[in-house]
C-alpha positions in Angstrom: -43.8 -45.3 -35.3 -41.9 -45.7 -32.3 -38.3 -44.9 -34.0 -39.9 -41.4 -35.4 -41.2 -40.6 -32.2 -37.6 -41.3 -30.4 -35.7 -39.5 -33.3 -38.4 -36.4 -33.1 -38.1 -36.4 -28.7 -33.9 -36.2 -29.8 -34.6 -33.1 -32.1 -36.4 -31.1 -29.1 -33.9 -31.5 -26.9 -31.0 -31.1 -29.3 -33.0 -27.7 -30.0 -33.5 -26.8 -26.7 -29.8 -27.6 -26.0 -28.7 -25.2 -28.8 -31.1 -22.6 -28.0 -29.7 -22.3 -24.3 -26.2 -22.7 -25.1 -27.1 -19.2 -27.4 -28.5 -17.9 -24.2 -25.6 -18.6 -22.2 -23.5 -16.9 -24.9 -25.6 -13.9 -25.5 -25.4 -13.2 -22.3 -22.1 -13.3 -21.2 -21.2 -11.4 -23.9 -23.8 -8.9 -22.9 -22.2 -9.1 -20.2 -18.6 -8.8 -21.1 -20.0 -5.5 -23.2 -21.2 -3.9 -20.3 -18.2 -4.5 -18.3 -16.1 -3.0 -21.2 -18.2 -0.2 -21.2 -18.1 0.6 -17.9 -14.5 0.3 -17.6 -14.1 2.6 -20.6 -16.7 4.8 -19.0 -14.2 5.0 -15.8 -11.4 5.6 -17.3 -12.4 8.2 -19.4 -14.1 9.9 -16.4 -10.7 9.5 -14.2 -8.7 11.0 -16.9 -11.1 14.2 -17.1 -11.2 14.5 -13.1 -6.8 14.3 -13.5 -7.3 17.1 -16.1 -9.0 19.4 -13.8 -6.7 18.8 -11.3 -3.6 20.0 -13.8 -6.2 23.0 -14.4 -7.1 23.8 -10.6 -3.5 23.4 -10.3 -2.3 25.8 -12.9 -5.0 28.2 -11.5 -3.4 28.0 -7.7 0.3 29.2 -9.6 -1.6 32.0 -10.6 -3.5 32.9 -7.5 0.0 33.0 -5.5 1.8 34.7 -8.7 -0.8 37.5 -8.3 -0.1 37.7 -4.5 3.1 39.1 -4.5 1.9 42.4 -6.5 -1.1 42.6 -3.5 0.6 41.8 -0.7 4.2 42.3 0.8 3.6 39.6 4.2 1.8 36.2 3.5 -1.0 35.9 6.2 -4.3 34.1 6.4 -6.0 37.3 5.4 -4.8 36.5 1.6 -7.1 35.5 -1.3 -4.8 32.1 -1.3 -5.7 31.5 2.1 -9.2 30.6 1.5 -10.7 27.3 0.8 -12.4 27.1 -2.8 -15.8 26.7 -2.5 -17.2 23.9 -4.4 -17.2 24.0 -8.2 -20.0 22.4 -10.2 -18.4 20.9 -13.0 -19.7 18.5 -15.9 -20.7 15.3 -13.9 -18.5 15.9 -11.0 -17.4 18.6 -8.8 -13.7 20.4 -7.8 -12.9 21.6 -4.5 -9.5 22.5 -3.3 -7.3 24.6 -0.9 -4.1 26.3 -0.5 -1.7 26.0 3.1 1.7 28.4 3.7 4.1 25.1 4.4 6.0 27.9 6.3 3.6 28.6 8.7 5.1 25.0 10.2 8.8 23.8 11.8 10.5 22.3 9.0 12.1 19.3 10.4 14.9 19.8 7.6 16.1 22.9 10.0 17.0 20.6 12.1 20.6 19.6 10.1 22.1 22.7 8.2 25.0 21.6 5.9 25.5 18.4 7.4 26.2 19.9 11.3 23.1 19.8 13.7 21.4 23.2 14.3 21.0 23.6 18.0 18.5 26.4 18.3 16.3 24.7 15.9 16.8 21.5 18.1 15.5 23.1 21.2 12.8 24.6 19.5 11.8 21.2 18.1 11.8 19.7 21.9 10.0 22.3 23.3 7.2 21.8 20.5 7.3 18.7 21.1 6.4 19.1 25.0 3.5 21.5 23.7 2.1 18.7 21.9 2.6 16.4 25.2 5.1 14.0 23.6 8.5 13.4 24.9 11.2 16.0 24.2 13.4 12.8 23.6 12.0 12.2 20.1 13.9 14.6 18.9 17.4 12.8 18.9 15.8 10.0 16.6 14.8 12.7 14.0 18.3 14.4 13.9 19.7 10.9 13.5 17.6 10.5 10.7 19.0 13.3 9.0 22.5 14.3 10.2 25.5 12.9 8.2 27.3 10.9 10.6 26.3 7.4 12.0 26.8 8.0 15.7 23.5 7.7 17.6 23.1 11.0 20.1 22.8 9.7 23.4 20.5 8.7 25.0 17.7 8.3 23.4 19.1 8.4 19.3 19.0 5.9 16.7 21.1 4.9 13.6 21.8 1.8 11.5 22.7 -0.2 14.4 19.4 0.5 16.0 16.8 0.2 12.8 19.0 -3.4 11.2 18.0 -5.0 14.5 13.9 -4.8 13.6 12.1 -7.1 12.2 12.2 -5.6 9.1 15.4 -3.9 9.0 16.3 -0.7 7.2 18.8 1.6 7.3 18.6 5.6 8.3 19.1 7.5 4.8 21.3 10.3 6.6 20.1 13.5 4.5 17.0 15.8 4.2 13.9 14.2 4.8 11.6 13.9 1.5 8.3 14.2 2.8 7.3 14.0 6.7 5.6 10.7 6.4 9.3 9.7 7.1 8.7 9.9 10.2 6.5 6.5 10.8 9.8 5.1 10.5 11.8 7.2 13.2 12.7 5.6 16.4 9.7 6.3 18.8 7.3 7.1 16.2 4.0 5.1 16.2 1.3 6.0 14.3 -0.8 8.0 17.2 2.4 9.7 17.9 2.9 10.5 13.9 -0.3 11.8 13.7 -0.5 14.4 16.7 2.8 15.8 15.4 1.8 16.0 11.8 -0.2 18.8 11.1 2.3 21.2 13.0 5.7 20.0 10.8 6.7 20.0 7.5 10.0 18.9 5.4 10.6 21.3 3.2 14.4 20.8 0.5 15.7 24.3 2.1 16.4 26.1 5.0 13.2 28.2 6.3 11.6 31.1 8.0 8.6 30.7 10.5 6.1 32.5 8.9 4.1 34.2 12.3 1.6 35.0 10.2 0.2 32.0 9.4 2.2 29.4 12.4 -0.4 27.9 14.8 -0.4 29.1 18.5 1.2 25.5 19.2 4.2 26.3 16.7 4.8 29.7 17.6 4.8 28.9 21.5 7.9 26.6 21.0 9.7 29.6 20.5 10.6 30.1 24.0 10.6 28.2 27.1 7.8 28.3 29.1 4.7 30.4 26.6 1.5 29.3 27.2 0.0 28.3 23.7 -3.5 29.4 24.6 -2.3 32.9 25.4 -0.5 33.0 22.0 -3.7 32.1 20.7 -5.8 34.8 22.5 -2.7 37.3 21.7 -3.1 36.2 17.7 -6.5 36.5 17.3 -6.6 39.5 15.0 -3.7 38.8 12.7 -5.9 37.6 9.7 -7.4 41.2 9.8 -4.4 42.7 10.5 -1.9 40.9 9.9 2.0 41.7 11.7 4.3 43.3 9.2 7.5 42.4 11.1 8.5 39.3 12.8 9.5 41.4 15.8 5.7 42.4 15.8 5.7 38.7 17.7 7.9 39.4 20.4 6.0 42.0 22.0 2.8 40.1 22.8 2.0 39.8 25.8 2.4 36.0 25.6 6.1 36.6 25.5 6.6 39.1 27.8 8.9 36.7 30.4 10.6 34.5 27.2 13.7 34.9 26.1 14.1 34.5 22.4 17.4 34.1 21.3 18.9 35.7 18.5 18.6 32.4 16.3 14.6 32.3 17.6 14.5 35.4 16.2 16.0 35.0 12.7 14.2 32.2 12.5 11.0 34.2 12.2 9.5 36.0 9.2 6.5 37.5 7.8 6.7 36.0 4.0 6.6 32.9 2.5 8.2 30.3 -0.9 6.6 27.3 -0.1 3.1 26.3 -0.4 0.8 22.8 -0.4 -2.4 22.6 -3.2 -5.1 20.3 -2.0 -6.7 19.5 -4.7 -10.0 17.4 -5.2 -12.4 16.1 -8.4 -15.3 14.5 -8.6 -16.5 13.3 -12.5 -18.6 10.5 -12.2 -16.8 7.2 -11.3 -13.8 8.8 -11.5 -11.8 10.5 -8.4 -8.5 12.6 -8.4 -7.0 13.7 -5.0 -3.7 15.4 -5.2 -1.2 17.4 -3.3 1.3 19.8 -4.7 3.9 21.7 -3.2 4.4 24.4 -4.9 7.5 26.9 -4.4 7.1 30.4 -5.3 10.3 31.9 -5.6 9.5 35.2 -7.6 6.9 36.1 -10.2 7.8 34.3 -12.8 9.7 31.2 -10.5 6.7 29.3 -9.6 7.4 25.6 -9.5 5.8 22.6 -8.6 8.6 20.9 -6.4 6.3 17.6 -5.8 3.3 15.8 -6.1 1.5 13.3 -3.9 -1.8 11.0 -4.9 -4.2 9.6 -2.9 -5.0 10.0 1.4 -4.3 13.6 1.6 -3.1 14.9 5.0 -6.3 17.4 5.4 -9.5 15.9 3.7 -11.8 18.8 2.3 -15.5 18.3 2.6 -17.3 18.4 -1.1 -20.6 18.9 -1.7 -21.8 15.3 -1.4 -20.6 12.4 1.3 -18.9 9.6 -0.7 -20.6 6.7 1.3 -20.9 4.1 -1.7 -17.8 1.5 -2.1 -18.4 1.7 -6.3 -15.4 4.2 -6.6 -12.4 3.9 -8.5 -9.1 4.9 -7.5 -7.7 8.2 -7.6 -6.6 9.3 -11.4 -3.6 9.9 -12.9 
């Protein structure tokens, strides 16, 4: 009897060890299956959130397309120039905005045709010292750009200068590609980066300040000496009615004592090619978050010159706080 009862106590727990090795197995691959669903579930999700963002921006083309037939100045009075409210969609939500890129100093100005522009120079310096930074930043940028490899004295900075870093680089002498560039410029940390940011832009072409649309920081580096908070208190209609000529800017009082030059002046203008999309999507898991600049050169010469993914330079608020770390990444 003894032998049965041995072989019988072998049987249970050769059951019981093939029952829970099942277990295990149904499991994980319940497991696995839920995973793959999920992941399927995301990526479909992202790739719908990077289709509205093609749509929103298709639908911003045609929002600036129909401008020029409404409107012959570019001002913050325009239909573009309004935030989109937040759009319900399927799962998911779209919000988005459009920004005149001209209403900022293009740091491309900076270097025309390979020669440094001096009035654009001076104007750069004196934003600068609006802002509180150090007019002297402004020789590391032109170094960046210009042609030649001779640092401007004293405060420039070329090959010599950026080899001898830890991690050295060299200065790509042309037209800057986007204005993050400029985390990598002589003198440039990030806090400094950031306070000059949202006033600059690097646009591929020579361009007009649009006064329409220019903050009161921007426009008061047009002179020596203008007080930006009297530009601002001089400017505080132009949305309603906006100035029709660049000269319009001139005669407030803000600039009564300055004395533009005749390149401050042609630098000015009342109209504007270049534009930056903000565009943000919500569908489920899945998350878009693009920038577009978009060049408008005509009616039918509307263009998207670039895109960027990811941190945008101005977040826009949706309709719901994104608190939870269970997010993919941005689609597309």
């Amino acid at each position: 009897m003894r032998p049965r009862k041995r072989q019988s106590g072998v049987a249970l727990i050769t059951a019981l060890l093939v029952v829970s090795i099942a277990t295990v197995a149904s499991i994980e691959m319940i497991s696995h299956q839920s995973l793959d669903v999920r992941r399927t579930a995301n990526l479909v999700e992202g790739d719908q959130a990077w289709l509205y963002v093609n749509a929103a921006e298709t639908w911003a083309k045609a929002i600036l397309a129909r401008d020029l037939s409404e409107n012959k100045t570019d001002s913050l009075g325009d239909t573009w120039a309004f935030d989109l409210p937040p759009i319900e969609l399927p799962g998911g939500y779209l919000v988005g905005n459009l920004e005149d890129l001209e209403g900022r100093f293009n740091l491309n100005n900076l270097v025309e045709k390979g020669v440094i522009h001096s009035a654009s120079v001076r104007q750069f310096e004196r934003l600068l010292a609006v802002l509180g930074l150090e007019r002297s930043l402004a020789q590391a940028v032109v170094d960046w750009i210009d042609t030649d490899i001779e640092a401007l004295a004293p405060n420039g900075a070329e090959d010599d200068y950026y080899a001898g870093l830890e991690n050295p680089y060299r200065t790509p002498n042309r037209i800057m590609g986007d204005v993050s560039e400029l985390r990598l410029i002589k003198g440039f940390d990030k806090e400094t980066a950031d306070k000059l940011l949202p006033y600059v832009t690097a646009l591929p072409t020579r361009t007009t300040l649009n006064v329409n649309t220019a903050s009161p920081e921007v426009l008061a580096s047009l002179a020596d000496g203008v007080n930006a908070g009297r530009v601002a208190k001089d400017i505080s209609g132009r949305k309603e009615k906006p100035f029709t000529s660049a000269e319009d800017v001139i005669k407030l009082s803000a600039f009564k004592d300055a004395n533009i030059d005749k390149d401050g002046r042609s630098s000015l203008g009342v109209t504007s090619k270049h534009f930056f999309a903000r565009i943000e999507t919500r569908i489920g898991r899945g998350r878009a978050s693009v920038g577009s600049v978009i060049f408008r050169g005509g009616p039918n010469d509307i263009q998207v010159l670039y895109r960027t993914q990811g941190q945008l330079p101005r977040p826009i608020a949706g309709p719901e706080a994104d608190t939870d770390e269970d997010q993919t990444g941005d689609a597309g």
